[in-house]
N, C-alpha and C positions, 0 to 999 in steps of 0.2 A: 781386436777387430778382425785378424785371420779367422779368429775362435768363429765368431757372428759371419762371413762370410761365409768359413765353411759348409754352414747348416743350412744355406741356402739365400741368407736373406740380406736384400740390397737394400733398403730403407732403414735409418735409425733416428732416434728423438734424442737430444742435446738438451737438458732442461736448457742451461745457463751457459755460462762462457769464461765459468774459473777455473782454476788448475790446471792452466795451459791448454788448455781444450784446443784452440785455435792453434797449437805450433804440434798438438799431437797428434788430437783425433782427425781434424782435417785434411793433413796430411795423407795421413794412412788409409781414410775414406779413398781421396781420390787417387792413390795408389791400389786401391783393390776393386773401384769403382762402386760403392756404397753411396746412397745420397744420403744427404741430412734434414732431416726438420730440426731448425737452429731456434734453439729458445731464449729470450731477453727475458729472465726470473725476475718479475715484479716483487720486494720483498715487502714486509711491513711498513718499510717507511713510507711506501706509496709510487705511484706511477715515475717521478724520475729517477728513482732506485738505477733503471737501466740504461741511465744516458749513457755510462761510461761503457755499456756492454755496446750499445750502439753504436758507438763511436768506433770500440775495435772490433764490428761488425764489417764497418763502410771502411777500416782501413784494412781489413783483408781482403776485403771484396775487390777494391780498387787495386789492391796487390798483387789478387793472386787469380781474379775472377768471380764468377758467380754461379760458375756450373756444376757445383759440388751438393749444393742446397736445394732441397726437392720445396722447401717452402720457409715461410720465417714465422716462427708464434711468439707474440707480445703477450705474456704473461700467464701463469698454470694457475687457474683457481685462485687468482687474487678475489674476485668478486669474493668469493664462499667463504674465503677465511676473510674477509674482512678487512682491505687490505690498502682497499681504494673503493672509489665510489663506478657506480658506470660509466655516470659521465665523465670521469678523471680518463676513463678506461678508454672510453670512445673518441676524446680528444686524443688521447696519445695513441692509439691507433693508427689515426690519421698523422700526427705529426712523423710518426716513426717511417710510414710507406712515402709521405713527402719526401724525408732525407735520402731512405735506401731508393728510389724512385731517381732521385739526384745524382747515386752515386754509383746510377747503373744497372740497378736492379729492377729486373722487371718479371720478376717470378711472384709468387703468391704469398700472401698475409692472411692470419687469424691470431685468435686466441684461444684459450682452450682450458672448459669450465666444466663441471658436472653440469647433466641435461637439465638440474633443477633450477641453475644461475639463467638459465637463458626461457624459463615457465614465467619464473618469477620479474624476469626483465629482458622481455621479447627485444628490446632499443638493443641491445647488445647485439641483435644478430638483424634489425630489420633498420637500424638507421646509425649502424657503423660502416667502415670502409674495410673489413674483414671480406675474402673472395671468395671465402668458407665457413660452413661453424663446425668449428672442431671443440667434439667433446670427451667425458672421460666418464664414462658410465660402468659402474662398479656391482656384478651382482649379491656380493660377500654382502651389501647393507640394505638390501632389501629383503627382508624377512620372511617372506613369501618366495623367494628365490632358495637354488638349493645348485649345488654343483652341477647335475641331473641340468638344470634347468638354466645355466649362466647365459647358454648361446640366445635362448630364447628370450631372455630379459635385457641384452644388449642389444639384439635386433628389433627388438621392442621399443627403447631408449630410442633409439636413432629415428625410426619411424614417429616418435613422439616429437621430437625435435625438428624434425622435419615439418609438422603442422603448426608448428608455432612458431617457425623461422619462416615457412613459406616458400621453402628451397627443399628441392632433392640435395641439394649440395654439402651432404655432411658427412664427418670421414669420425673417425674413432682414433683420438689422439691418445688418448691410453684408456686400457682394459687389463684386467688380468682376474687372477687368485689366489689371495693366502696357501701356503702350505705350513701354517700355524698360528697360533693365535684362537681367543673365545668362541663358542659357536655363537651367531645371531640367526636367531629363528632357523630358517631350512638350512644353514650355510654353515658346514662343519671343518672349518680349517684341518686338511693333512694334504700329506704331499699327494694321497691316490687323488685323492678330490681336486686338487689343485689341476695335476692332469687330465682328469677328467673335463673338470672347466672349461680350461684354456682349448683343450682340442674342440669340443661344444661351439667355443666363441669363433676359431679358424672357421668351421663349417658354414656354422649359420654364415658368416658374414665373406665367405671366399677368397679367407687368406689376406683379405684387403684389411687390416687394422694393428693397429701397436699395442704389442702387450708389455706388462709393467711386468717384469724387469729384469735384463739380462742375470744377474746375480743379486742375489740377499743381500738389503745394504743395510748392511750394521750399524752403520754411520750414524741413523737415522735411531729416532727414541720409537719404541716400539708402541707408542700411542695407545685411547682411552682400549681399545680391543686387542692388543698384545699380537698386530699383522703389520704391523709397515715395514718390518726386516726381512718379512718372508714372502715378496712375493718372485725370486729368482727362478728363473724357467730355463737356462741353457743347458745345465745336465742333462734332464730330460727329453734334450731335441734330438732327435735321429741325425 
């Protein structure tokens, strides 16, 4: 968290709320004055997957406060993978800003899907209780995109989303780029490229967005295109 302040930047994304996150990162957030976008990971089981995250949401909050949290997202891309339905999504939406609403909180909610979850099912952003659409547009899978070209296909993205939500009001919950993995079409995974990218997407968009991801997560299966380990960016930040 020293590391991520040092380079300048006060915002950060929390998918979930395992691994102690609340007794570590929190902490240290508000010790170094970093906000959070705190995420409730919707997993396959379906939308109440995240009661318990909820729960020790409103007991920190009620604990410790609520001024650590730049905003809260209910769930990364459940739509896309399939995970829940909308309307599953858009009830609990509602149910979840009822609770945190309850328990003191009066800061901002979304969810946060590729632009293509919200084409395909405008109700997610025009008859939910989200107070934003947050999305995650990726230009590594659009084919006709190329490193050269990522800024301009995220500011593209956002522009898209914005006519089919009917709101200015859309923030870029994650972005980034491989630095390995398959090429698809213009999009040739390495680390130049990567930086190339990622600085591309800073400009177009004015520093205002979340890129994926402090360090390479191994953790993770390296999926059908051989990039989900490699999208880490902190070395290369000045």
């Amino acid at each position: 968290m020293s590391l991520i302040k040092s380079k300048g930047i006060t915002r950060i994304r929390v998918y979930g709320t395992d691994c102690n996150s609340f007794e570590t990162v929190q902490p240290a957030a508000v010790e170094l004055g970093i906000k959070i976008n705190q995420g409730l990971y919707i997993t396959s089981s379906g939308v109440d997957s995240i009661d318990d995250a909820v729960s020790t949401l409103i007991e920190y909050g009620q604990t410790n406060g609520w001024d650590v949290f730049d905003f809260i997202t209910v769930g990364n891309e459940a739509i896309i993978n399939g995970w829940c339905s909308v309307s599953d999504l858009i009830s609990k939406i509602s149910s979840v800003k009822s609770q945190l609403n309850s328990a003191g909180y009066s800061g901002q909610i979304t969810t946060s899907e590729p632009p293509v979850s919200f084409e395909d099912n405008p109700d997610l952003c025009t008859s939910s209780e989200i107070d934003f659409v947050g999305i995650n547009p990726h230009a590594y899978f659009d084919t006709s995109s190329s490193a050269e070209t990522a800024g301009t296909f995220v500011k593209g993205q956002v522009e898209l989303v914005q006519n089919v939500c009917g709101t200015s009001n859309v923030f870029i919950t994650e972005t980034g780029y491989p630095s390995a993995g398959i090429q698809n079409g213009g999009n040739i995974p390495s680390t130049a490229n990567q930086i190339l990218a990622v600085q591309n997407i800073l400009n177009e968009m004015d520093l205002d967005v979340t890129i994926l991801s402090t360090y390479n997560d191994y953790w993770k299966a390296a999926g059908q295109y051989g990039i989900e380990q490699s999208f880490g960016v902190i070395e290369y930040l000045p």
